[in-house]
N, CA, C and O atoms as CSV, one atom per row, in Angstrom:
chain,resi,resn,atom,element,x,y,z
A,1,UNK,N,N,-29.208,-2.566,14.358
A,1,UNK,CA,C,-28.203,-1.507,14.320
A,1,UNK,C,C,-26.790,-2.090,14.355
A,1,UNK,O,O,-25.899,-1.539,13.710
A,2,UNK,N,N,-26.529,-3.283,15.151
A,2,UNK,CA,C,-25.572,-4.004,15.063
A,2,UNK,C,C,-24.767,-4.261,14.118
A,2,UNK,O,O,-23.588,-3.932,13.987
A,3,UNK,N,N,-25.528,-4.942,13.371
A,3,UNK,CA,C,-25.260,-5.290,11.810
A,3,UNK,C,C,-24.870,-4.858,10.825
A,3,UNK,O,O,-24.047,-5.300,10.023
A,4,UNK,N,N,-25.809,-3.404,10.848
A,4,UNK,CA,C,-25.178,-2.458,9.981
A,4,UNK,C,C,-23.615,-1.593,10.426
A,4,UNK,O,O,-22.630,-1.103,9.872
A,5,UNK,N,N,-24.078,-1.768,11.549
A,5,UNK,CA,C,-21.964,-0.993,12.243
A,5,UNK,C,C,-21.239,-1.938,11.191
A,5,UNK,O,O,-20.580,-1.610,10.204
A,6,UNK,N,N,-21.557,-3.258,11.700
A,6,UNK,CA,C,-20.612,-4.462,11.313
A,6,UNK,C,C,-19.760,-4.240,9.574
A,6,UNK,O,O,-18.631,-4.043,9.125
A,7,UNK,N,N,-21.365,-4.458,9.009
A,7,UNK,CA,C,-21.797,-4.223,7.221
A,7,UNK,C,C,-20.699,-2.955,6.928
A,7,UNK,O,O,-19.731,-3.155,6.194
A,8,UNK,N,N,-20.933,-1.635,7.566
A,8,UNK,CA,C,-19.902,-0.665,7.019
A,8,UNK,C,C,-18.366,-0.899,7.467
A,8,UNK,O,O,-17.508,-0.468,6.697
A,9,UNK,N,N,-17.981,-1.502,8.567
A,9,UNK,CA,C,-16.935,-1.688,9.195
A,9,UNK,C,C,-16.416,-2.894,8.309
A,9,UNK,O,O,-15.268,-2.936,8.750
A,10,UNK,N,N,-16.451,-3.553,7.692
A,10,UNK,CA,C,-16.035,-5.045,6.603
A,10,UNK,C,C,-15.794,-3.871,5.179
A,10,UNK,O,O,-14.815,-3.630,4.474
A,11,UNK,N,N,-17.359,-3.278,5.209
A,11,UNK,CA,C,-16.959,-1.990,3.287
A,11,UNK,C,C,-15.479,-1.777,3.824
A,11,UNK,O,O,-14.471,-2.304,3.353
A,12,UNK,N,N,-15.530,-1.071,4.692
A,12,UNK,CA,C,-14.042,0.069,5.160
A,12,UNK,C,C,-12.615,-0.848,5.115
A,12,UNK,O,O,-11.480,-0.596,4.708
A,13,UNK,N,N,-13.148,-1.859,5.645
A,13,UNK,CA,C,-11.595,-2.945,5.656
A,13,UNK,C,C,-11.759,-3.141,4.394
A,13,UNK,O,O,-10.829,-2.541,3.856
A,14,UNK,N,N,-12.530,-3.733,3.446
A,14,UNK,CA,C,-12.038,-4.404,2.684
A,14,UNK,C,C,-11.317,-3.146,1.312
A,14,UNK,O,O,-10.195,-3.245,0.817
A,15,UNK,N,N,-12.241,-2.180,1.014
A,15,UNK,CA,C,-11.584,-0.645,0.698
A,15,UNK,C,C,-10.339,-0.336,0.894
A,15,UNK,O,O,-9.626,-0.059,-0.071
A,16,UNK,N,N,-9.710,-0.327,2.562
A,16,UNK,CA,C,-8.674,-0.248,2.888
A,16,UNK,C,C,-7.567,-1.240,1.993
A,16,UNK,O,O,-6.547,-0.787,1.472
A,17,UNK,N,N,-7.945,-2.523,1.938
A,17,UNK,CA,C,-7.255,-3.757,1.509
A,17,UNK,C,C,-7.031,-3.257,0.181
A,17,UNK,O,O,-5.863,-2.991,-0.104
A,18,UNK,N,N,-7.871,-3.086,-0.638
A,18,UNK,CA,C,-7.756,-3.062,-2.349
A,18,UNK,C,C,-7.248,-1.651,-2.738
A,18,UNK,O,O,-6.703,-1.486,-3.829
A,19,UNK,N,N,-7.477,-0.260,-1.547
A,19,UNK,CA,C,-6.452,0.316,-1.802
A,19,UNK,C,C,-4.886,0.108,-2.077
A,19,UNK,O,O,-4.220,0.482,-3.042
A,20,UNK,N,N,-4.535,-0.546,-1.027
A,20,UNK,CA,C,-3.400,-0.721,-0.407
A,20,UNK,C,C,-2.489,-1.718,-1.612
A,20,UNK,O,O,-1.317,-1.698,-1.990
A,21,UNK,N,N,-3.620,-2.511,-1.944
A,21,UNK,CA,C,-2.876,-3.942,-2.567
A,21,UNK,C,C,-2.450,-2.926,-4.214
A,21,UNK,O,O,-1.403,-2.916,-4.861
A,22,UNK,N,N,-3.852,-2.126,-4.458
A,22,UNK,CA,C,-3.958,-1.272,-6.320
A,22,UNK,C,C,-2.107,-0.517,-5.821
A,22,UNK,O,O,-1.125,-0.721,-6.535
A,23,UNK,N,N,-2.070,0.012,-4.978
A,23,UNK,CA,C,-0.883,0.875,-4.436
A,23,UNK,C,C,0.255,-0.207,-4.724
A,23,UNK,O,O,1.008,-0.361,-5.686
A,24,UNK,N,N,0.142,-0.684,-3.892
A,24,UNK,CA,C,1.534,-2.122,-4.110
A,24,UNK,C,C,1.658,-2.303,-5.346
A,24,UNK,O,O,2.561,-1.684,-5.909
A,25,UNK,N,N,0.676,-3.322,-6.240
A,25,UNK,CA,C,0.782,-3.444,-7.501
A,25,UNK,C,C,1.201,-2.349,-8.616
A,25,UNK,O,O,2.127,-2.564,-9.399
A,26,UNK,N,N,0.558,-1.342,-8.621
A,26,UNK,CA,C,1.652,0.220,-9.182
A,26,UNK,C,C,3.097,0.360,-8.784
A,26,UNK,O,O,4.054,0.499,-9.546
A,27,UNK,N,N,3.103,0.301,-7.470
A,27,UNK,CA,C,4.446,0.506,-7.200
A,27,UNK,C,C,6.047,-0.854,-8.087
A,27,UNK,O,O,7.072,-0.600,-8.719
A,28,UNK,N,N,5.641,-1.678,-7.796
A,28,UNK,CA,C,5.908,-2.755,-8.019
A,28,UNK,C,C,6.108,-3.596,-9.575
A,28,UNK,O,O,7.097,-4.147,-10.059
A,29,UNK,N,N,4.656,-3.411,-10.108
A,29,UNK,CA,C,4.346,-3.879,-11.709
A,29,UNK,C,C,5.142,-2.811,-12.511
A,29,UNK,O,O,6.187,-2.845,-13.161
A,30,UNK,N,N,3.941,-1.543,-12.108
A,30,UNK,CA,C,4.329,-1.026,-13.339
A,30,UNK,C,C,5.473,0.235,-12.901
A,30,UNK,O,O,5.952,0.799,-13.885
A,31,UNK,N,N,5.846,0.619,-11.866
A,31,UNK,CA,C,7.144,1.130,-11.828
A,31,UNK,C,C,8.553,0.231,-11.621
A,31,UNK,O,O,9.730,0.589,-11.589
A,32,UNK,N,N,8.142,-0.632,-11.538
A,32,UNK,CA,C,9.393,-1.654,-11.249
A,32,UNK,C,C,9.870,-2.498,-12.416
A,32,UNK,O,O,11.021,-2.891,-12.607
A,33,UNK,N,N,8.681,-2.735,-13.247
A,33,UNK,CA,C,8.704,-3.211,-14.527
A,33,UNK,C,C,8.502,-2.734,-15.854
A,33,UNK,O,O,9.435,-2.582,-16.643
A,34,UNK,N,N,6.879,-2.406,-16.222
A,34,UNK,CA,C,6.797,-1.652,-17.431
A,34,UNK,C,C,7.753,-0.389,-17.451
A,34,UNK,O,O,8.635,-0.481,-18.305
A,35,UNK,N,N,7.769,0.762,-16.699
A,35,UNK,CA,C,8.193,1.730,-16.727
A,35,UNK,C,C,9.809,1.775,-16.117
A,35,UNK,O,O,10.479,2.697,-15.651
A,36,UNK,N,N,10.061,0.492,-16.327
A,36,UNK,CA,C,11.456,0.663,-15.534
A,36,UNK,C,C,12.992,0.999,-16.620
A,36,UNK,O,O,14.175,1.058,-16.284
A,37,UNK,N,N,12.234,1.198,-18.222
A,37,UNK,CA,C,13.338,1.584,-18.742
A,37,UNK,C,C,13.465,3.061,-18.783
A,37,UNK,O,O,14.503,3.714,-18.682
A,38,UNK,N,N,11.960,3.594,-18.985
A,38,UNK,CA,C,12.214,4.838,-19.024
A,38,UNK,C,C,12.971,5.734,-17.923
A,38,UNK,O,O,13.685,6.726,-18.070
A,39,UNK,N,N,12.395,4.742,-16.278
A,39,UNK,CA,C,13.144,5.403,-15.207
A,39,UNK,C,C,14.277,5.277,-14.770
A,39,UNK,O,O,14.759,5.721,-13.728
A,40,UNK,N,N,15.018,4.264,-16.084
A,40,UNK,CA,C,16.650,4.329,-16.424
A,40,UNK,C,C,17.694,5.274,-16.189
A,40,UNK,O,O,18.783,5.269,-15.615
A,41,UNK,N,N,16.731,6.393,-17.065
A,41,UNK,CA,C,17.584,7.735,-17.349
A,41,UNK,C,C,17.653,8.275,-16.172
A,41,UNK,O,O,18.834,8.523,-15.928
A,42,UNK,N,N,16.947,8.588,-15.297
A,42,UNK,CA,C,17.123,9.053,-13.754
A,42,UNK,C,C,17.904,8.194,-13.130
A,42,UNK,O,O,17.705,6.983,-13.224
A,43,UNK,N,N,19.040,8.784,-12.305
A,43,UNK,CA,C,20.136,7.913,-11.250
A,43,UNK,C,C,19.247,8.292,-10.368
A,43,UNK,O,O,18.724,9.402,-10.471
A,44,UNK,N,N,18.977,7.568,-9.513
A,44,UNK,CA,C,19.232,7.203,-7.548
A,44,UNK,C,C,20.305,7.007,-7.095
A,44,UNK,O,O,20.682,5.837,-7.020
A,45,UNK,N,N,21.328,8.272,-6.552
A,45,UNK,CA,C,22.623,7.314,-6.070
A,45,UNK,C,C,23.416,7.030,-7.316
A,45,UNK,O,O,23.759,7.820,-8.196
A,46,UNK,N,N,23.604,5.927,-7.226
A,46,UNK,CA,C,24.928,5.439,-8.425
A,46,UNK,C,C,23.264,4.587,-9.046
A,46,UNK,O,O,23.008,4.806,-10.230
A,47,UNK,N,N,22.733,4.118,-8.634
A,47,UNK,CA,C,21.915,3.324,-9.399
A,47,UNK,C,C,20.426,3.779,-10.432
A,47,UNK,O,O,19.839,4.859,-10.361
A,48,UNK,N,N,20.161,2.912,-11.119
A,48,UNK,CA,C,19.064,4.230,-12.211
A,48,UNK,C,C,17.893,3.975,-11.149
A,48,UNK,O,O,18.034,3.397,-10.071
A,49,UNK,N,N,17.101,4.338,-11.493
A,49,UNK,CA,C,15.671,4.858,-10.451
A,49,UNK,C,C,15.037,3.651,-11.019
A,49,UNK,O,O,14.319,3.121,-10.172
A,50,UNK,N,N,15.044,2.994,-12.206
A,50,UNK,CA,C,14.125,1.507,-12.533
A,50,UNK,C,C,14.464,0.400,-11.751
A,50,UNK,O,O,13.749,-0.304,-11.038
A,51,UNK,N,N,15.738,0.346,-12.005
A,51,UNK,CA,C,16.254,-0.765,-10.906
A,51,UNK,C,C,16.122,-0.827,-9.390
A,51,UNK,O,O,15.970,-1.820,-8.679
A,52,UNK,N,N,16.232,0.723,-8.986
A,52,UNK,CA,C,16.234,0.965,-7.417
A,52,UNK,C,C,14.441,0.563,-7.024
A,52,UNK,O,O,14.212,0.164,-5.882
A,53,UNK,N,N,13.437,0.679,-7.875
A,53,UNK,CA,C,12.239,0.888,-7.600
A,53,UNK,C,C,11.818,-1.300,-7.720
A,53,UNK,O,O,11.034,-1.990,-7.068
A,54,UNK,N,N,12.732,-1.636,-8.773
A,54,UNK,CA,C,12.278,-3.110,-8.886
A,54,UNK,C,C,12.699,-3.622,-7.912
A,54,UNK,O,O,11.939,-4.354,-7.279
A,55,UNK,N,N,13.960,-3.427,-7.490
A,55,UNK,CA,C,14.762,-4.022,-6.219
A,55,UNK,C,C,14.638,-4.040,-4.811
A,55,UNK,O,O,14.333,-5.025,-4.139
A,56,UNK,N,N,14.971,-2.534,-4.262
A,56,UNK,CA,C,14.588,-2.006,-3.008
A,56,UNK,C,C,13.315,-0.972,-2.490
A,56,UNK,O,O,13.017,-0.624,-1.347
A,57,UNK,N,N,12.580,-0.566,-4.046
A,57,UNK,CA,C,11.556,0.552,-3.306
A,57,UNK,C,C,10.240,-0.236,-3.463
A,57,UNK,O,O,9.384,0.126,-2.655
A,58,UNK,N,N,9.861,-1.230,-4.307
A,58,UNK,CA,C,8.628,-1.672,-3.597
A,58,UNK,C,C,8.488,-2.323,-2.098
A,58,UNK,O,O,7.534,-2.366,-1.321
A,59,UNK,N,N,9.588,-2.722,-2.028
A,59,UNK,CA,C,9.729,-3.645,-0.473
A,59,UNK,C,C,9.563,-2.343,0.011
A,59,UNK,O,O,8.492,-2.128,0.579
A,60,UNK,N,N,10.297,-1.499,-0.068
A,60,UNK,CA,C,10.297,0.163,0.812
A,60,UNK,C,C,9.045,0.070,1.027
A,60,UNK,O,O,8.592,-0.048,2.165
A,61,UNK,N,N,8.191,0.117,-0.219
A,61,UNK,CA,C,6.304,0.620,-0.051
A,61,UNK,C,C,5.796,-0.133,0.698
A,61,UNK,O,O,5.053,0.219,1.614
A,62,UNK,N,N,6.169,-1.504,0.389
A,62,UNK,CA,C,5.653,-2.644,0.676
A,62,UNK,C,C,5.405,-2.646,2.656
A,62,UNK,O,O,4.259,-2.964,2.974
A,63,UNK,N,N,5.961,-2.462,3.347
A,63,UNK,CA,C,7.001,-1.861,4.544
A,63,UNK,C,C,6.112,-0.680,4.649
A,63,UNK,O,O,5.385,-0.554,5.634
A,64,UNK,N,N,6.121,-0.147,4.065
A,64,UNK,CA,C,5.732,1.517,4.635
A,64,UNK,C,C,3.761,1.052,4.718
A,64,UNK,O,O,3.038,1.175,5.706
A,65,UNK,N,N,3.337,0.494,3.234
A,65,UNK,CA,C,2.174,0.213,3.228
A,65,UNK,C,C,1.565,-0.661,4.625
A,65,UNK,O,O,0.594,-0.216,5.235
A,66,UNK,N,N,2.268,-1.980,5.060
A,66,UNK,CA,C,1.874,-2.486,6.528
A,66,UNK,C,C,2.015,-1.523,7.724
A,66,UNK,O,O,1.393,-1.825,8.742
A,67,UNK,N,N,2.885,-0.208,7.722
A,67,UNK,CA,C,2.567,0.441,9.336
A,67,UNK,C,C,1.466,0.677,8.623
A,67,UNK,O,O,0.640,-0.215,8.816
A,68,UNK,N,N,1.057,1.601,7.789
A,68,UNK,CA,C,-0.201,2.572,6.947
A,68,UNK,C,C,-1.652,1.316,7.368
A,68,UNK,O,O,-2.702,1.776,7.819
A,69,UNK,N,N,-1.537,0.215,7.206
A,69,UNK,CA,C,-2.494,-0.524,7.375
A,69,UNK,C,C,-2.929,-0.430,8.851
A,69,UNK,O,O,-3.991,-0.052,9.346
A,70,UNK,N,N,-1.968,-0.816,9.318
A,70,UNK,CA,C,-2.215,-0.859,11.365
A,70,UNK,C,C,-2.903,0.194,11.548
A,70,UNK,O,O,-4.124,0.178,11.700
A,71,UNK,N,N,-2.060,1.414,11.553
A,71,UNK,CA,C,-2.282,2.488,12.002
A,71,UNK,C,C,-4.150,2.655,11.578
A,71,UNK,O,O,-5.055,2.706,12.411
A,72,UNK,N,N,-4.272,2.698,10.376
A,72,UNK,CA,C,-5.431,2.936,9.801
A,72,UNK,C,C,-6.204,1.907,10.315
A,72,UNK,O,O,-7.403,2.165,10.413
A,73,UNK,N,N,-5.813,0.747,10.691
A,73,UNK,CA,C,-6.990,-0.139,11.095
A,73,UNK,C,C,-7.529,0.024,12.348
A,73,UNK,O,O,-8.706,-0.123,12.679
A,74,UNK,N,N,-6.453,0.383,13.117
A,74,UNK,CA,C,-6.719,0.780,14.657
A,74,UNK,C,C,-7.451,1.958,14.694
A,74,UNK,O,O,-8.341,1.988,15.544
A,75,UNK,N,N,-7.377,2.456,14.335
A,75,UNK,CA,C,-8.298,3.721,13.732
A,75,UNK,C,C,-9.666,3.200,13.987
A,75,UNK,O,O,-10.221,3.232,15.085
A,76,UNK,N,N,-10.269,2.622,12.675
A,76,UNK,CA,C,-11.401,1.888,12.037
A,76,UNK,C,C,-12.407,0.816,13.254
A,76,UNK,O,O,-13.597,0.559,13.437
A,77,UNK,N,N,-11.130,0.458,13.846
A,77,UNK,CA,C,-11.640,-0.216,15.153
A,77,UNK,C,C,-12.145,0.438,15.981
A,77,UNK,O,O,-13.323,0.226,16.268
A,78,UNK,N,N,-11.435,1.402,16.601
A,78,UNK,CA,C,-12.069,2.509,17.209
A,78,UNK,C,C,-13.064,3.373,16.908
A,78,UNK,O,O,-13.816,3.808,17.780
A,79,UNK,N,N,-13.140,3.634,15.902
A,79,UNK,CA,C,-14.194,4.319,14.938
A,79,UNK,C,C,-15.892,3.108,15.603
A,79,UNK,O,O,-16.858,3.514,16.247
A,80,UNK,N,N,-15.693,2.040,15.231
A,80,UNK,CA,C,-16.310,0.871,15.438
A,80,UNK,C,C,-16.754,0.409,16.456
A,80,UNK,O,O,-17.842,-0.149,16.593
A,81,UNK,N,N,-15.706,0.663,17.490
A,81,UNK,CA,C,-16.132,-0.052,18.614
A,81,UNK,C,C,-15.810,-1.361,18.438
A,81,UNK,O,O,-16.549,-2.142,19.038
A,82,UNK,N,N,-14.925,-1.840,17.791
A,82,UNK,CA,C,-14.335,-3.262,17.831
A,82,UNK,C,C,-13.065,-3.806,17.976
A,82,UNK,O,O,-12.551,-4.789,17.444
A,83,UNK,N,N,-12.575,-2.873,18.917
A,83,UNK,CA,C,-11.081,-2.516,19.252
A,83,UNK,C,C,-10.477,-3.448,20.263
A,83,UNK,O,O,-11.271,-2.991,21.086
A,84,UNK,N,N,-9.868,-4.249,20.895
A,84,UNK,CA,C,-9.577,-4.839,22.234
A,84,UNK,C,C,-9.546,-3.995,22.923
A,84,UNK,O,O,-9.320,-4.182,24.118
């Protein structure tokens, strides 16, 4: 019974992980890059929304995505029983 806690508790982290990372990489690749002429035409501020997203909003996600991890992991631990 052990084992299997363990076995689903590793699925759940590693799920968590490749969410998180597919999220980053969207945020980042393809709004920061591919799509960053079209999001030209939109200002942020004085600045266009492509640039603001290549520059300062993936770090934003990036940042927002590590509390989202904790929080959720501490969770998972508890869920688990593998919490300190």
């Amino acid at each position: 019974m052990e084992g299997t806690r363990l076995v689903e508790y590793w699925k759940k982290n590693v799920a968590l992980i490749r969410n998180l990372l597919i999220v980053w990489a969207l945020v980042s690749y393809v709004l920061g890059i591919l799509l960053a002429e079209p999001l030209s035409g939109v200002r942020l501020g004085s600045l266009p929304l492509g640039f603001w997203f290549a520059q300062q909003g993936s770090i934003y996600i990036f940042v927002i995505l590590i509390f989202y991890y904790a929080w959720r992991m501490d969770q998972l631990d508890r869920e688990h029983h593998v919490h300190e």
